[in-house]
N, C-alpha and C positions, 0 to 999 in steps of 0.2 A: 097720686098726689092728693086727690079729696080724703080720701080714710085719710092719710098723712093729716092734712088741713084740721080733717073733725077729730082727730086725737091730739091735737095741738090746744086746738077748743075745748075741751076736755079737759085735759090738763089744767091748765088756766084756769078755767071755774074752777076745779075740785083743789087744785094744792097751792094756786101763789090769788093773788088780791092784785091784779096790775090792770091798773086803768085802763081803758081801751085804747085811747089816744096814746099810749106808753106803749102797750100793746105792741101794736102797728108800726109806728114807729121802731122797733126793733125788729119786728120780721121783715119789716123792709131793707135793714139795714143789712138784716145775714143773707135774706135770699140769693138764692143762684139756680138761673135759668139753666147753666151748665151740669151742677147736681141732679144724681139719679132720685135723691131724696129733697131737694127744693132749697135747700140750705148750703151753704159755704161752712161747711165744716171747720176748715182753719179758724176762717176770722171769727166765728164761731164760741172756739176754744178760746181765742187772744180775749176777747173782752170778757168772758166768763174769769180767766185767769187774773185779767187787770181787776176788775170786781173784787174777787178774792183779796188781793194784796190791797186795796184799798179796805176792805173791812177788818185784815190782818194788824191795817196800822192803826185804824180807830181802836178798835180793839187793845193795842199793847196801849195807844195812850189811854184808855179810861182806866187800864189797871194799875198805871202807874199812880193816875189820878187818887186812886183807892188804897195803895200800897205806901 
């Protein structure tokens, strides 16, 4: 679970800009004491996927904006 932890940290600095307080706030939100990896994999995906569809729809509106 620490290597897990310290390439989470890792990650974070080197490829996204998320505030710490944001941060945390969402690892809190996925963890699972029950996972063999620390994470709730499902709920995981669900809000990854809702993410998506919400930039999907900004997205088709600025191009209509533009079209």
């Amino acid at each position: 679970m620490v290597a897990y932890a310290g390439h989470l940290i890792y990650y974070r600095r080197i490829f996204m800009d998320v505030p710490a307080d944001e941060y945390e706030r969402i690892e809190r939100e996925i963890a699972s004491d029950e996972s063999p990896v620390g994470i709730d994999a499902k709920k995981t995906h669900i809000i990854i996927l809702h993410k998506l569809m919400e930039i999907e729809k900004r997205l088709a509106a600025l191009e209509e904006k533009v079209t």
